[in-house]
N, CA, C and O of each residue as an XYZ file, in Angstrom:
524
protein
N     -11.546     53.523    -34.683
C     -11.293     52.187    -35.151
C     -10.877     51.267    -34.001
O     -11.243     50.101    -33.850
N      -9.931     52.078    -33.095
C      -9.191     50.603    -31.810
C     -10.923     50.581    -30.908
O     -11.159     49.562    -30.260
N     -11.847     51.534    -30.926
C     -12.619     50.565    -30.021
C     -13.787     49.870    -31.080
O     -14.669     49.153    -30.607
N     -13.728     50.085    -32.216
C     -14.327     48.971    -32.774
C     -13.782     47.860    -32.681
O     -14.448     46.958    -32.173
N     -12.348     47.566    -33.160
C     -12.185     46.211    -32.922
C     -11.645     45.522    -31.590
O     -11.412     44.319    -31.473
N     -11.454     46.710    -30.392
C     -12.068     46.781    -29.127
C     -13.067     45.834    -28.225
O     -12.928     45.185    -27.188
N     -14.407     46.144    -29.372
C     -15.751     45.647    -29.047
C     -15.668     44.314    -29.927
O     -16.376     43.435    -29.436
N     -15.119     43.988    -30.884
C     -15.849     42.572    -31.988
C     -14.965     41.889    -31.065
O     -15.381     40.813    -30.638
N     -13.269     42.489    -30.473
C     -13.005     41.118    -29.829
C     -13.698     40.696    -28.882
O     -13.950     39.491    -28.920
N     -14.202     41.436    -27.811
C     -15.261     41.489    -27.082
C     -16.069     40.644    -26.951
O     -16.216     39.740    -26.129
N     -16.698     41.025    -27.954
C     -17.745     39.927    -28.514
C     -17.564     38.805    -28.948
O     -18.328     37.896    -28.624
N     -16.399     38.577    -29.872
C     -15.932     36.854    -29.943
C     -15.553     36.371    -28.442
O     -16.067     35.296    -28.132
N     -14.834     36.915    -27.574
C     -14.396     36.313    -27.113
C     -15.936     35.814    -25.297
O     -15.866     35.000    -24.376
N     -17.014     36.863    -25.704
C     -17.966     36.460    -24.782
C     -18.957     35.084    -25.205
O     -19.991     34.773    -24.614
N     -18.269     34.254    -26.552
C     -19.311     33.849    -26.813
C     -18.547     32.270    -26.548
O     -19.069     31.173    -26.747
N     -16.726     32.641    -25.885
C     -16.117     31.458    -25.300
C     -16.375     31.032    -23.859
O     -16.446     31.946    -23.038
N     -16.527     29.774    -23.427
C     -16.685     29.835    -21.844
C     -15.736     28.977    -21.929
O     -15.621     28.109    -22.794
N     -14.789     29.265    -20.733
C     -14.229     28.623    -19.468
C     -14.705     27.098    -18.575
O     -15.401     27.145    -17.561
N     -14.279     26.042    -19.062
C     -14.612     25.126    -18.666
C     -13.718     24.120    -17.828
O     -12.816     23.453    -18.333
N     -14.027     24.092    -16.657
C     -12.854     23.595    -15.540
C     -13.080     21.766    -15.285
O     -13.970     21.137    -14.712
N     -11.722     21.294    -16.064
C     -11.441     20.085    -16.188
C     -11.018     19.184    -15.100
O      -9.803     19.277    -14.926
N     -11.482     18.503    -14.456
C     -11.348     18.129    -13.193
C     -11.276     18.529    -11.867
O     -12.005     19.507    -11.703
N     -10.783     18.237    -10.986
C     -11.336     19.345     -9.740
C      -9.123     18.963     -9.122
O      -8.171     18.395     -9.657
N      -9.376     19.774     -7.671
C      -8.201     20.676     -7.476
C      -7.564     19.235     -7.209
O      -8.287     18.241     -7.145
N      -6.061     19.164     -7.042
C      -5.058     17.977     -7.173
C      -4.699     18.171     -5.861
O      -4.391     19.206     -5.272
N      -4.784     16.977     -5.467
C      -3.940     16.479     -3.915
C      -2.672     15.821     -4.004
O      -2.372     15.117     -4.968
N      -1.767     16.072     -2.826
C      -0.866     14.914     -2.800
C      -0.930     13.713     -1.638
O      -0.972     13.894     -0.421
N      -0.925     12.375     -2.383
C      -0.583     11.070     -1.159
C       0.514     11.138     -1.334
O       1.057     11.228     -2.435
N       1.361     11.089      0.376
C       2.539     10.953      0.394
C       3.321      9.896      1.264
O       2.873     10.007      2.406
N       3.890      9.324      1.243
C       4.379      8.229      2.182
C       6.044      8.490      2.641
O       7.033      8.993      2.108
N       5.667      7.728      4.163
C       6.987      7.527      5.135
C       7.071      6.320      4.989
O       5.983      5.751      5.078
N       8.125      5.535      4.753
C       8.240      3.681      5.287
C       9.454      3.821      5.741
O      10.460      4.443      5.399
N       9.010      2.784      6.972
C       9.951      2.626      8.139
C      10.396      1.280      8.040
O       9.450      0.502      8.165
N      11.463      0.735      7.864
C      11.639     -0.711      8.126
C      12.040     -1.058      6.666
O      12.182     -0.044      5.984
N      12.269     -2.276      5.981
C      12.600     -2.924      4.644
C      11.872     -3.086      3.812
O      11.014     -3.857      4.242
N      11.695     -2.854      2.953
C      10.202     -3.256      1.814
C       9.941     -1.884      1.074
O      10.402     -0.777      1.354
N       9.017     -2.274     -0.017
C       8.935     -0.925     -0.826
C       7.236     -0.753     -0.917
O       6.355     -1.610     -0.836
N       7.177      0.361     -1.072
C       5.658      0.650     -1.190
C       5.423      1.598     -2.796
O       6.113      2.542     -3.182
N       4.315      1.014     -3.447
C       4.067      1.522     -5.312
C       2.905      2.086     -5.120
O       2.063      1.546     -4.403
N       2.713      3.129     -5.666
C       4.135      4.210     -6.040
C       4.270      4.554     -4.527
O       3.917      3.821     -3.602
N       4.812      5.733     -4.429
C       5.490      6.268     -3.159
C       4.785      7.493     -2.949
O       4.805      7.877     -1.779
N       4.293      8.066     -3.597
C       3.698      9.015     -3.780
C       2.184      9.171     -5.088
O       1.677      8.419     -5.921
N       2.061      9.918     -4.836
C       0.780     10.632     -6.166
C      -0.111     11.005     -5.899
O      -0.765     10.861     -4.866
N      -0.421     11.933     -7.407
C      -1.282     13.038     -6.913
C      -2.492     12.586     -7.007
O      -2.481     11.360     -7.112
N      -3.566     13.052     -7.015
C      -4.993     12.483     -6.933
C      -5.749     14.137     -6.682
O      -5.670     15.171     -6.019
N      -6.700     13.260     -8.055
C      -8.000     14.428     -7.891
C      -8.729     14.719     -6.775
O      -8.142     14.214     -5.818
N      -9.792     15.327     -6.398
C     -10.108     15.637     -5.159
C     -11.245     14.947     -5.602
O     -11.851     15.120     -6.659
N     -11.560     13.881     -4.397
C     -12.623     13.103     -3.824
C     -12.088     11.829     -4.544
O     -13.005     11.045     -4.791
N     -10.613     11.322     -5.030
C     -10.605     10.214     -5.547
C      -9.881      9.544     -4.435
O      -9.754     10.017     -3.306
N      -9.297      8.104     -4.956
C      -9.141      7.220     -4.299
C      -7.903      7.122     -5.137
O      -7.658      7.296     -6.331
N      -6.815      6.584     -3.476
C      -5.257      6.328     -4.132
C      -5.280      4.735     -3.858
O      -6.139      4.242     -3.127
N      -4.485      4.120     -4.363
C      -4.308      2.489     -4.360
C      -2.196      2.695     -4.355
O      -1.363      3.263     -5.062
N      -2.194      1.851     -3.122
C      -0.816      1.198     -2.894
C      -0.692     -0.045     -2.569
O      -1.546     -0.657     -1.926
N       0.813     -0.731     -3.152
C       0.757     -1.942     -2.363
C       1.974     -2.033     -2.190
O       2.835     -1.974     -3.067
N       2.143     -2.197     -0.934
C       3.374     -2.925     -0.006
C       4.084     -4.093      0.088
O       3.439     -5.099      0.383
N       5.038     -4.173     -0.060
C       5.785     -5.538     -0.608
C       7.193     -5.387      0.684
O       7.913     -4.431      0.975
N       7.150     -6.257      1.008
C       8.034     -6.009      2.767
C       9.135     -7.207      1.757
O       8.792     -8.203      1.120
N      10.452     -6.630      1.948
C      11.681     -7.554      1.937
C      11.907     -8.854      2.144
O      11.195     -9.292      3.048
N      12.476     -9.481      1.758
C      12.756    -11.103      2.157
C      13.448    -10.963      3.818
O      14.541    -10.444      4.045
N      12.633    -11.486      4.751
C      13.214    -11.516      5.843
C      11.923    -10.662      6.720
O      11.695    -11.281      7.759
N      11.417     -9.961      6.643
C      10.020     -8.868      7.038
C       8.838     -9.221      6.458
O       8.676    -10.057      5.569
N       7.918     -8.464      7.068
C       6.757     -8.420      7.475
C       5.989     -7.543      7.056
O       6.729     -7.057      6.200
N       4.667     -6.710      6.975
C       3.879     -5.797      6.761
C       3.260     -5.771      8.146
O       2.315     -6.454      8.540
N       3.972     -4.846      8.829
C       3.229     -4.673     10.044
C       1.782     -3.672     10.199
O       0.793     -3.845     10.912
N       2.116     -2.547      9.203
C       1.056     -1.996      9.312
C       1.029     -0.653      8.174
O       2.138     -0.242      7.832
N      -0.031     -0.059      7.664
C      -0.296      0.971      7.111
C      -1.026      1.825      7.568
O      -2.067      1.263      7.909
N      -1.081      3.129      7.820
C      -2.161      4.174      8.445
C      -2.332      5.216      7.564
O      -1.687      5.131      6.518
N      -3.142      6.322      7.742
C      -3.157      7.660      7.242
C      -4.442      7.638      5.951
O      -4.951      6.680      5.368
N      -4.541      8.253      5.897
C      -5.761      9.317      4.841
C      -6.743      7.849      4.751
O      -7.040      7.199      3.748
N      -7.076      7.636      6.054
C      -8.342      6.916      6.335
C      -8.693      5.902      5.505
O      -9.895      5.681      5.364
N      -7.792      5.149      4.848
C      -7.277      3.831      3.924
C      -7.874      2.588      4.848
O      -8.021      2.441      6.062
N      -8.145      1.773      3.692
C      -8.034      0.409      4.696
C      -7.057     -0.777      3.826
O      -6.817     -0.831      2.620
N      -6.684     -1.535      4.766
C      -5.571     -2.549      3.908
C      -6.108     -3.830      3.721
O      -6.638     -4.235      4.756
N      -6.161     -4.528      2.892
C      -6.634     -5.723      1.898
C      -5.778     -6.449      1.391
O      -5.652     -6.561      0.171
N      -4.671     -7.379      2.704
C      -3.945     -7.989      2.002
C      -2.752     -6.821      2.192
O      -2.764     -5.885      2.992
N      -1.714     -7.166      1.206
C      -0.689     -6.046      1.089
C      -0.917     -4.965      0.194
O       0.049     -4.490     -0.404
N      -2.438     -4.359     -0.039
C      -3.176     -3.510     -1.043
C      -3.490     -2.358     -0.472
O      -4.246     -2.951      0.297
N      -3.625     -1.020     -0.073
C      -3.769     -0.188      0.417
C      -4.489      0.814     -0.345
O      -4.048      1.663     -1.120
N      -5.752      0.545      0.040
C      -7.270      1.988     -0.303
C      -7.257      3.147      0.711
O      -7.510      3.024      1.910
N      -6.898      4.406      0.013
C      -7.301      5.306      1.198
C      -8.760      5.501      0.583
O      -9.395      4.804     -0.209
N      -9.032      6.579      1.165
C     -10.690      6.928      1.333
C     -10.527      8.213      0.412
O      -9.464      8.411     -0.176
N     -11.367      8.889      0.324
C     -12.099      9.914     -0.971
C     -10.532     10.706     -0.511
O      -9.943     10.222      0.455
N      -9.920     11.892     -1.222
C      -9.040     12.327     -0.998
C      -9.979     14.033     -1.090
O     -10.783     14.596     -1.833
N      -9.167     14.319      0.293
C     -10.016     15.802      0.066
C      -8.708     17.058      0.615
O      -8.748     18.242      0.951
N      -8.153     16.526      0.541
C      -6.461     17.351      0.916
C      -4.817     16.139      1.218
O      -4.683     14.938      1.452
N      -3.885     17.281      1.041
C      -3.202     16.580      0.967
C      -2.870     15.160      1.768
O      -3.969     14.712      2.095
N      -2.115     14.516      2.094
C      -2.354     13.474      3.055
C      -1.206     12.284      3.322
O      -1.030     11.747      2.228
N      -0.610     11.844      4.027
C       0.377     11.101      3.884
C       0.210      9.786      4.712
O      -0.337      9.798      5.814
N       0.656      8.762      4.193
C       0.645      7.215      4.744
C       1.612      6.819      5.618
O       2.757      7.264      5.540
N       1.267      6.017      6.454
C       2.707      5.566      6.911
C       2.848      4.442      7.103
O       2.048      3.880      7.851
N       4.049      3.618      6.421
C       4.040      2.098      6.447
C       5.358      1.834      6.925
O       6.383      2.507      6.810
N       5.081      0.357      7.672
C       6.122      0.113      8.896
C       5.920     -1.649      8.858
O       5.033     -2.304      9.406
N       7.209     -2.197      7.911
C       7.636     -3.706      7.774
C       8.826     -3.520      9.341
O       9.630     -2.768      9.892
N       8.059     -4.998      9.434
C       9.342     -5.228     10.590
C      10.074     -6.825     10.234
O       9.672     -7.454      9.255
N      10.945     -7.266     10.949
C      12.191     -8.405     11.006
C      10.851     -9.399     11.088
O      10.045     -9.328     12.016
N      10.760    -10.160     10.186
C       9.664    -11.645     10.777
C      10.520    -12.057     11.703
O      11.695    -12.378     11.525
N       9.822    -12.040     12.850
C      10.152    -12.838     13.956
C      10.020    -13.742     14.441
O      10.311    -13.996     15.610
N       9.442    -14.597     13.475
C       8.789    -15.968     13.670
C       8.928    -16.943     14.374
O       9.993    -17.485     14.076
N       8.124    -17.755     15.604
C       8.772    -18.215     16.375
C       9.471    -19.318     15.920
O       9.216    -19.748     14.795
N      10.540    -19.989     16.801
C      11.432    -20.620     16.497
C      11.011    -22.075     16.657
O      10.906    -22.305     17.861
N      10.638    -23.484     15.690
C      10.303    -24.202     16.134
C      11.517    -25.494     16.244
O      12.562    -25.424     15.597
N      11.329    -26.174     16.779
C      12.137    -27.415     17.259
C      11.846    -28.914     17.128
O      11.051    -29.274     17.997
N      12.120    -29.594     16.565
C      11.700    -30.721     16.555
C      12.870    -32.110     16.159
O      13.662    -32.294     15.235
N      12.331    -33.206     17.848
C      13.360    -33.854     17.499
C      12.663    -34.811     16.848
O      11.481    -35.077     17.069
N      13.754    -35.635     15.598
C      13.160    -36.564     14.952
C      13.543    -38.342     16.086
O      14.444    -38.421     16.921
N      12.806    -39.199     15.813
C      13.140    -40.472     16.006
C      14.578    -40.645     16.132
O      14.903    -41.194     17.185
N      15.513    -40.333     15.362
C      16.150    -41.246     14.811
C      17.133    -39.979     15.957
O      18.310    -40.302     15.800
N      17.098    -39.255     16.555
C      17.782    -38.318     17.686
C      18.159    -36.573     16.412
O      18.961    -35.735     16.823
N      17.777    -36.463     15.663
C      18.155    -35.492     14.364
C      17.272    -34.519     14.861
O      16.067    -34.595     14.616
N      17.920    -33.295     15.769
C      16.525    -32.000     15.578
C      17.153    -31.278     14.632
O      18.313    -31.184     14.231
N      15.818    -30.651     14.293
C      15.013    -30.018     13.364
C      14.846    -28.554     14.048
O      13.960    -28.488     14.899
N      15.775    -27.068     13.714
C      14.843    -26.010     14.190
C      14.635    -25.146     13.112
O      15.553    -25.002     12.304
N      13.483    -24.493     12.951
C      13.161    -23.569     11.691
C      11.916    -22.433     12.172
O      11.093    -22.682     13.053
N      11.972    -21.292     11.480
C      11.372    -20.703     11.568
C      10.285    -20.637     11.443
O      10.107    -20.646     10.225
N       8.754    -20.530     12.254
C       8.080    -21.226     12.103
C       7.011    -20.601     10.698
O       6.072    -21.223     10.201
N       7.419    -19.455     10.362
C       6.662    -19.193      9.386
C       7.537    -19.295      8.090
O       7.546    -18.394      7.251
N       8.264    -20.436      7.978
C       9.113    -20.803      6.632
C       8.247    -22.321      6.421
O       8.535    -22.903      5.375
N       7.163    -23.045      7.364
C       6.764    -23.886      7.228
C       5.633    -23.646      6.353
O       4.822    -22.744      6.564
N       5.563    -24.589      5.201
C       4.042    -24.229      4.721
C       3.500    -24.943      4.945
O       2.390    -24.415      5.019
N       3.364    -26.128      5.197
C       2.065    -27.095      5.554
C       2.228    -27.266      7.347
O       3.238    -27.120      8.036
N       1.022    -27.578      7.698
C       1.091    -28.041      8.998
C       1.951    -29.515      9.269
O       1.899    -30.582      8.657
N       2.690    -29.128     10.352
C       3.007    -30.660     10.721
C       2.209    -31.344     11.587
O       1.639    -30.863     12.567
N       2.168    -32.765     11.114
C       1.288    -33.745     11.491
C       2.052    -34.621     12.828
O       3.206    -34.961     12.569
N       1.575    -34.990     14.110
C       2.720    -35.872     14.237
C       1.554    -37.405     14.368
O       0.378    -37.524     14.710
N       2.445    -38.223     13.977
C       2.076    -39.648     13.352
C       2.726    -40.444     14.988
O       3.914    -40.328     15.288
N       2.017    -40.989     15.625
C       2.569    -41.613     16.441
C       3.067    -43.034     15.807
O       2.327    -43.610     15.009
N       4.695    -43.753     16.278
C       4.436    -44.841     15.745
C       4.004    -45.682     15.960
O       3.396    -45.658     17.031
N       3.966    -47.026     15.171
C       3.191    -48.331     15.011
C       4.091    -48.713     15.939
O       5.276    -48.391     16.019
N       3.166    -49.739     16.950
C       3.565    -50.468     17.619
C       3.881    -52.097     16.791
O       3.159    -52.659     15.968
N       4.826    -52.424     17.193
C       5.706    -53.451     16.419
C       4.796    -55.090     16.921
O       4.953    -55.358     18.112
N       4.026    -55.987     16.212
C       3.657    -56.874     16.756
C       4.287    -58.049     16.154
O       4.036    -59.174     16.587
C-alpha cells in the first residue's frame, strides 16, 4: 500500500511545474557625503532593472555630484543603468559657494549677496543725463 500511494503522489505531483517569478534581486546602495538627502537610500531591484533616485541637497548646498552603477543624472534625478549585481551610489552636496557679489548703489548704499540667491539678471541702466 505505502508504495502505491508512494507512486499516485508521484504522479500528482509530476503533473505540477515550478515556475520562477522574476529573476535574482540586487541591492542599490548609497553613501552621501555632505547635507541633503537622497530617496530612497537604498533598494532592491530585479536583475536587469533600473533604480531611480533623487537628490535634494539642504538649504545652503549644492548637488555636486552622483556616481556608481553606471547612472546618469537629469537634473537632481538619478537613472542607473540595467542592474546586474549589487551596486552602490555615491552622492556628494557641497556648501554653495556662490560668488560674492557687490554692488554700489547711486545713492553710496552697497549691496553684497550671494550671487546665486539672485534670480533675475541685473541690468545696469546708465543714468539720464539731466538737460
Amino acid at each position: 500500500m505505502r508504495v502505491l500511494t508512494l507512486l499516485g503522489v508521484s504522479f500528482l505531483l509530476s503533473a505540477c511545474a515550478v515556475e520562477k517569478i522574476g529573476g535574482a534581486e540586487f541591492v542599490v546602495s548609497s553613501i552621501v557625503a555632505g547635507e541633503g538627502e537622497l530617496s530612497p537610500r537604498s533598494m532592491s531591484v530585479t536583475d536587469g532593472e533600473r533604480a531611480t533616485f533623487v537628490a535634494t541637497p539642504a538649504s545652503g548646498w549644492v548637488l555636486e555630484s552622483i556616481t556608481g552603477c553606471n547612472g546618469t543624472l537629469d537634473g537632481n534625478t538619478y537613472e542607473t543603468a540595467r542592474i546586474r549585481a549589487d551596486c552602490t551610489i555615491r552622492v556628494t552636496f557641497v556648501e554653495d559657494g556662490g560668488a560674492i557679489m557687490t554692488f554700489l548703489l547711486p545713492d553710496g548704499t552697497v549691496i553684497s549677496t550671494n550671487a546665486s540667491t539672485i534670480e533675475r539678471p541685473f541690468r545696469h541702466q546708465p543714468p539720464t543725463p539731466d538737460r
